[in-house]
C-alpha positions as CSV (number, residue, x, y, z in Angstrom):
1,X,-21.9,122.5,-108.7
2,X,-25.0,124.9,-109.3
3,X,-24.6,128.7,-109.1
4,X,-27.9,131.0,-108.9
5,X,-28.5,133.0,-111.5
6,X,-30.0,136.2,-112.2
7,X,-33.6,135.5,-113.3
8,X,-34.2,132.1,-111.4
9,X,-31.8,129.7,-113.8
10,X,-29.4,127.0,-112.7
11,X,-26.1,127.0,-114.8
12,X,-24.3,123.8,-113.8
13,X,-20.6,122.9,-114.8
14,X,-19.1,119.7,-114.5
15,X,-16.9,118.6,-111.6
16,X,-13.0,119.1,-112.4
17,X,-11.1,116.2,-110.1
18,X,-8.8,118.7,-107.6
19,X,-6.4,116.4,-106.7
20,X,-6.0,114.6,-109.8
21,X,-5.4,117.8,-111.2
22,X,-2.8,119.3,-108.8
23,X,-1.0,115.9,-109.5
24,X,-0.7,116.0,-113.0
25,X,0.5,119.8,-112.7
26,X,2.9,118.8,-110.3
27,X,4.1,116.0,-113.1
28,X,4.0,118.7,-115.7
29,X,1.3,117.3,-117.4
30,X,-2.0,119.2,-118.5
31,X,-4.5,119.6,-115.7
32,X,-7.0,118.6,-118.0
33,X,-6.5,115.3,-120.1
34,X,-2.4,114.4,-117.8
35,X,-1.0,114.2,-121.8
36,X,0.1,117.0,-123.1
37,X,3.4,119.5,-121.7
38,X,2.4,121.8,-119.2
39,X,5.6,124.0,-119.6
40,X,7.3,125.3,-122.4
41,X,10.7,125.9,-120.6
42,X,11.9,125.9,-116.9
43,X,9.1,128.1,-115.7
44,X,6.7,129.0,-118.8
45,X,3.5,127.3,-119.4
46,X,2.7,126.6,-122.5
47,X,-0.6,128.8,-124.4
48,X,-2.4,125.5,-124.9
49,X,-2.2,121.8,-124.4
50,X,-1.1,120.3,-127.5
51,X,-3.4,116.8,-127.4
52,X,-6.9,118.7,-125.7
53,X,-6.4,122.0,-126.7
54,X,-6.9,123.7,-123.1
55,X,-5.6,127.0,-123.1
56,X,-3.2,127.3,-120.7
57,X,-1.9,131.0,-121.1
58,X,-4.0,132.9,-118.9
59,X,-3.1,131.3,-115.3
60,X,-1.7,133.7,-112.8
61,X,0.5,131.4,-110.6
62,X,2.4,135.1,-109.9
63,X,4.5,134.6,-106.4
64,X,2.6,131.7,-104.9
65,X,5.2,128.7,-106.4
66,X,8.5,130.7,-105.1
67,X,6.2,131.4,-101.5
68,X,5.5,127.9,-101.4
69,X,8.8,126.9,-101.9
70,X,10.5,129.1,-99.3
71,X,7.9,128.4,-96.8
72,X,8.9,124.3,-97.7
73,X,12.8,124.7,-98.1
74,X,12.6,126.6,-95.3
75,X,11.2,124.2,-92.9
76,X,13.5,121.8,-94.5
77,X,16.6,123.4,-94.3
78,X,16.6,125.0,-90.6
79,X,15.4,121.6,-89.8
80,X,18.4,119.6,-90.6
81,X,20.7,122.2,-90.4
82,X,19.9,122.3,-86.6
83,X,20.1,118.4,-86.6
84,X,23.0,118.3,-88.1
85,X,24.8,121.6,-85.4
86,X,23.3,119.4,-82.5
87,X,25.0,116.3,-83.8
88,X,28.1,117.3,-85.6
89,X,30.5,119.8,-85.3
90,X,31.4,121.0,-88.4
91,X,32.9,124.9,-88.4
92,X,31.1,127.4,-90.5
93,X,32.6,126.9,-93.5
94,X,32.3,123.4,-93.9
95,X,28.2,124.7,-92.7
96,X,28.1,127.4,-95.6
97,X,29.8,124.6,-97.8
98,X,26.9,122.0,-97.2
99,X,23.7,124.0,-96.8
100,X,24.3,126.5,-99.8
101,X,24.5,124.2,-102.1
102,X,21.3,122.0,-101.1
103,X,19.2,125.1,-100.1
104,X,19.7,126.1,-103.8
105,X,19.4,122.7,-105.4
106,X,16.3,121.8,-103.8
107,X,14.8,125.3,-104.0
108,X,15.4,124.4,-108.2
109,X,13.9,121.4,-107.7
110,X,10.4,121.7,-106.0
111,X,9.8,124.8,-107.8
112,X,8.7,123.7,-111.3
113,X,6.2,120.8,-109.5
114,X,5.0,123.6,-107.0
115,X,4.0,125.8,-110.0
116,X,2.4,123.1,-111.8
117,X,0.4,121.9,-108.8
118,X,-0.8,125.8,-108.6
119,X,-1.6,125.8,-112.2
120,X,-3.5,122.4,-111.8
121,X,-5.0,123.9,-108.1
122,X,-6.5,127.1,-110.3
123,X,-7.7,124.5,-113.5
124,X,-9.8,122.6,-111.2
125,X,-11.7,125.8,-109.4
126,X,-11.9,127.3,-112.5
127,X,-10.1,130.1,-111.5
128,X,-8.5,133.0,-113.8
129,X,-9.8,132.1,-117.0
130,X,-10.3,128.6,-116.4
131,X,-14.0,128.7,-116.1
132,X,-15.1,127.1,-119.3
133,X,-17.3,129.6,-119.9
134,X,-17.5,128.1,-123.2
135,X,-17.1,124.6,-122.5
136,X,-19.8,122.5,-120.5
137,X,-22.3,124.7,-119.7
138,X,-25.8,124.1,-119.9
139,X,-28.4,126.4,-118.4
140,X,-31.5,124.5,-117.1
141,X,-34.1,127.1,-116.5
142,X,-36.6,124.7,-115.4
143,X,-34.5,124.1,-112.0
């Protein structure tokens, strides 16, 4: 990638694989090297990878993983819930009793690999701090 600079020179940075990186997020893994811990508890990133070193701190994931994960759920949920009504019928109870439980379960459960997969998404655009201003830039003024 080349960006323009002020005064005619070329600063290029290296390529950062997207996908590869929103997969290892989503595995928990650093974006950068898929080694080290991405998260320090349920929902807390670590500052910095502890095998390359990437600091890790600065991400602003903010609302987009719970978004995400109502948007999906969502879909999910209504989905079978209206497969089930149209197949089955169950009174509201036994309804409450069933789609409680999964809707909170599965919320739990794709929201850690959602926020990882955001944290990977913003590594590989260098976005919020994830630049590398001071990693793997060379200027080439002759370009």
């Amino acid at each position: 990638m080349e960006q323009q600079m002020f005064g005619g020179s070329h600063v290029v940075r290296a390529e950062r694989p997207l996908w590869e990186s929103i997969k290892r997020g989503m595995l928990g893994k650093c974006p950068r090297c898929g080694s080290g811990k991405l998260f320090a508890s349920f929902l807390k990133t670590v500052d910095h990878c502890e095998c390359c070193g990437e600091e890790i701190h600065h991400h602003r994931a903010d609302d987009l993983p719970a978004y995400l994960t109502l948007v999906i759920i969502g879909h999910v949920i209504i989905g079978a819930f209206m497969g089930v009504e149209a197949a089955v019928n169950l009174s509201l109870i036994q309804h409450l009793l069933i789609w409680v439980p999964v809707t909170i379960l599965s919320s739990l459960a794709l929201l850690r690999p959602i926020k990882g997969g955001v944290v990977g998404l913003q590594w590989a655009l260098m976005m919020h701090g994830f630049g590398g201003e001071a990693e793997q830039l060379e200027t080439h003024p002759e370009l």
